[in-house]
N, C-alpha and C positions, 0 to 999 in steps of 0.2 A: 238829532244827534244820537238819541239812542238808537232808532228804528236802524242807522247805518254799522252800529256796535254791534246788533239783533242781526244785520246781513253776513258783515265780518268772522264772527260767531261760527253762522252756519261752514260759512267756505271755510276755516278752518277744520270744521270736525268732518268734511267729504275729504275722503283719504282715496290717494292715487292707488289706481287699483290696474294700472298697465302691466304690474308682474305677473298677472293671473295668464296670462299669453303665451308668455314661454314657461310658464310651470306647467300650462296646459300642454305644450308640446312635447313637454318632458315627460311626463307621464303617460304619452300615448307611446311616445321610443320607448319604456320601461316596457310597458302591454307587449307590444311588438317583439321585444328581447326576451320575455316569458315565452310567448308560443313560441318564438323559434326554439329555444332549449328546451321545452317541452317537448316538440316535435325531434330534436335528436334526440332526445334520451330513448325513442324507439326507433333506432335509426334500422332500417331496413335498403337493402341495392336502389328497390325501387323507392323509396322514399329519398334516398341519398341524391336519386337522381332529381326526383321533385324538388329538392331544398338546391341543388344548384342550379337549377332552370330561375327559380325565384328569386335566387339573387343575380343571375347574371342579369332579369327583366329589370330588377330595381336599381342596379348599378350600372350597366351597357346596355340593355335589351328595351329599355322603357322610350319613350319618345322625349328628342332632345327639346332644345330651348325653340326651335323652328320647327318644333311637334312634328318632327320625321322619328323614325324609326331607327335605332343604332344598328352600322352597316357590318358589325361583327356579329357572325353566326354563333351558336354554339355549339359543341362537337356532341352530339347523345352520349359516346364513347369516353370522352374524357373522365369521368369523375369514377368510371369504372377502371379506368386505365391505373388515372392515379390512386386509388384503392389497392387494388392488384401490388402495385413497384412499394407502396408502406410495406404490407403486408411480406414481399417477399422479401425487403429489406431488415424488416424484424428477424424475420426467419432466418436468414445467414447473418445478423447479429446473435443470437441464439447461438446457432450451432456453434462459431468460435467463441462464446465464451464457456460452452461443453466441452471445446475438445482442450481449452486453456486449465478450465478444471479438473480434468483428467491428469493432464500433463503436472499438475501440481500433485495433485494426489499420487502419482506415479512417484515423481523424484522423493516427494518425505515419505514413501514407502520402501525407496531405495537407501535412503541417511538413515532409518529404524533399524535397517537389514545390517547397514555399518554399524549403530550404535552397539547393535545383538552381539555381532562378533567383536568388539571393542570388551564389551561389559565381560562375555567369557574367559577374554581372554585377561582381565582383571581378576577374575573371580580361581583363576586355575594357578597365577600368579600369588596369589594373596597380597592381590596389593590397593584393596580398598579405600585404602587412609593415606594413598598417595595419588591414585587417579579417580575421577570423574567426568563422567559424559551427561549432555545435557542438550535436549531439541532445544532450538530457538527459532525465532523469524526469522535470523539468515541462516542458521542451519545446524548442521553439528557439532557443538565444541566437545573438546578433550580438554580439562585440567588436570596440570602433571605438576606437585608440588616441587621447588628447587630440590630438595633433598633425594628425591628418585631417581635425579640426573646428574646432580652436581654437587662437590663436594664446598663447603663453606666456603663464599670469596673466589670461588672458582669460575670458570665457563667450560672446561673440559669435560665432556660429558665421561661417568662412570662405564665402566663396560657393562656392565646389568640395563643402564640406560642405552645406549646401541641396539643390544638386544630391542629394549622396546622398540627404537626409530624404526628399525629393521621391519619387525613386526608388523607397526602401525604401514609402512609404507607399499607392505606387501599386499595389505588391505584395501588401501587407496586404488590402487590398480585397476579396479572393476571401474574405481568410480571418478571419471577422469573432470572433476570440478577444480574450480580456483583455491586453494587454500593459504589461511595467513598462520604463521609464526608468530607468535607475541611475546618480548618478554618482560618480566613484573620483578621488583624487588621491595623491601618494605623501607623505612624511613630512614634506617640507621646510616650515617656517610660513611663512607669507604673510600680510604686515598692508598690507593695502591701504584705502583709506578704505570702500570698495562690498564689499571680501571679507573681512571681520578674521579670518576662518578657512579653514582647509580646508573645513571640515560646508557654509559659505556659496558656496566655490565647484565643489564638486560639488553644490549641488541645483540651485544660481542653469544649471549648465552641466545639465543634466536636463532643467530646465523647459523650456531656451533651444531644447531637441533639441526635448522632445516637442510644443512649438508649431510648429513646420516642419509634424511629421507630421501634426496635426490641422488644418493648411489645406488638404488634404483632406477635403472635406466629404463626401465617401465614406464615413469613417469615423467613428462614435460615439465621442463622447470621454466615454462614461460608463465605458467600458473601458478606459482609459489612466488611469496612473499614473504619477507620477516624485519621486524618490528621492533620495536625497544621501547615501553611506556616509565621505564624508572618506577618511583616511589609513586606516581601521581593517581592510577585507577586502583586504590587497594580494594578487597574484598573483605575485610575486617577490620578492627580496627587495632594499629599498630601500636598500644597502650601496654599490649601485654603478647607475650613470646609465642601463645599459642593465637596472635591475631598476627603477627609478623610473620610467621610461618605460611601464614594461607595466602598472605600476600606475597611472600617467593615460591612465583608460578611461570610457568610459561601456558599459554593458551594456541592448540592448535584446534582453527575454525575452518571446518568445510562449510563453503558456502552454496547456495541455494545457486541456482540458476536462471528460475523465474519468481514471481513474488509471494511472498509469504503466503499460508494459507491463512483464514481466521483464526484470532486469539487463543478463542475457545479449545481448536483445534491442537496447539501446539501442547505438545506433551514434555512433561520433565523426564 
């Protein structure tokens, strides 16, 4: 009895050891995976050509199951060929996105050339503390405080504001992009017979701009739009009369044509 407890014993503590088979073949595919990436990291023509001879031998070129020989050649040519068409595909991926850079950099050097004449033509005005110009990612804005245009409650533009539209519209001319009209008022309600809302007199005050600008017949008015945001985008805050003020504005946005440049790049 015990001698067969003393056999039991042993055959227990002999531990199956069949995994050792594919961990051994696993580790010789790891070997094999090192030299080949070894060997490309000095990849030369003529080595590039070695490294696909070798595998077409170990993938098609080796001897099949009835140890014949795989009846696909392989082309000398080919690994040079497809080398060549990467390489000259990089290259004309390259060049348009140069000449796409270009073309950016050209257009926000054209909206700086507008902002220039914008900003003089504020500064000869003296009218600081009612407009502002400002680069963005889509492109040029103008802010024109309500009061530079319009009289309280109103949409009929002032005749000092015409002047401006006039002005501004003269400007645009060089630069024949999409622009929007926008217009803002601040919180307070307005019930008037012609405006029961804010939404009615910020578009009614939009449209009023963007007709000035389009009696310039210079300009295509398939590219103009104009807007009415109400009380809802303020830019201050409407607690206090000089935050109400900033928010009756109307916003005119020349727009980009291709996409933005980098962050970094946009200037105030």
């Amino acid at each position: 009895m015990a001698r067969r407890q003393k056999r039991q014993a042993h055959h227990e503590e002999h531990m199956d050891e069949t995994w050792l088979i594919p961990y051994a073949d696993l580790l010789t595919l790891l070997l094999a995976l090192f030299i080949v990436l070894f060997a490309s990291s000095k990849l030369d023509a003529q080595k590039f050509d070695q490294l696909v001879r070798s595998f077409n031998v170990a993938l098609n070129g080796g001897l099949s199951v009835l140890n014949q020989p795989s009846p696909v050649p392989l082309d000398p040519t080919l690994a040079q060929q497809t080398l060549h068409k990467g390489q000259q595909a990089e290259r004309e991926k390259t060049e348009e996105e140069r000449k796409l850079e270009e073309a950016i950099r050209k257009e926000t050097e054209d909206l700086k050339k507008l902002q220039q004449q914008m900003e003089g033509y504020i500064i000869s005005n003296k009218l600081e503390d009612k407009l502002q110009t400002r680069m963005t990612e889509e492109g040029l804005l103008i802010t024109i405080l309500d009061n530079a245009l319009f009289d309280s409650g109103k949409a009929d533009l002032k005749p000092e504001a015409r002047k401006l539209a006039t002005e501004l519209a003269a400007m645009l001319v060089p630069h024949p992009k999409k622009v929007t009209v926008t217009g803002h008022t601040d919180n307070v309600p307005i019930h008037r017979p012609e405006f029961p809302s804010n939404w009615d007199l910020s578009v009614k005050r939009a449209v009023n701009f963007l007709k000035v600008l389009l009696e310039n017949k210079q300009l295509d008015p398939a590219k103009f739009s104009a807007t009415g945001m109400g009380e809802y985008h303020p830019v201050a805050s409407n607690a206090t009369p000089e935050g109400r003020a900033k928010n009756r504005r109307v916003e005119v946005a020349i727009l980009r044509d291709l996409a933005a440049p980098p962050k970094n790049s946009v200037q105030p």
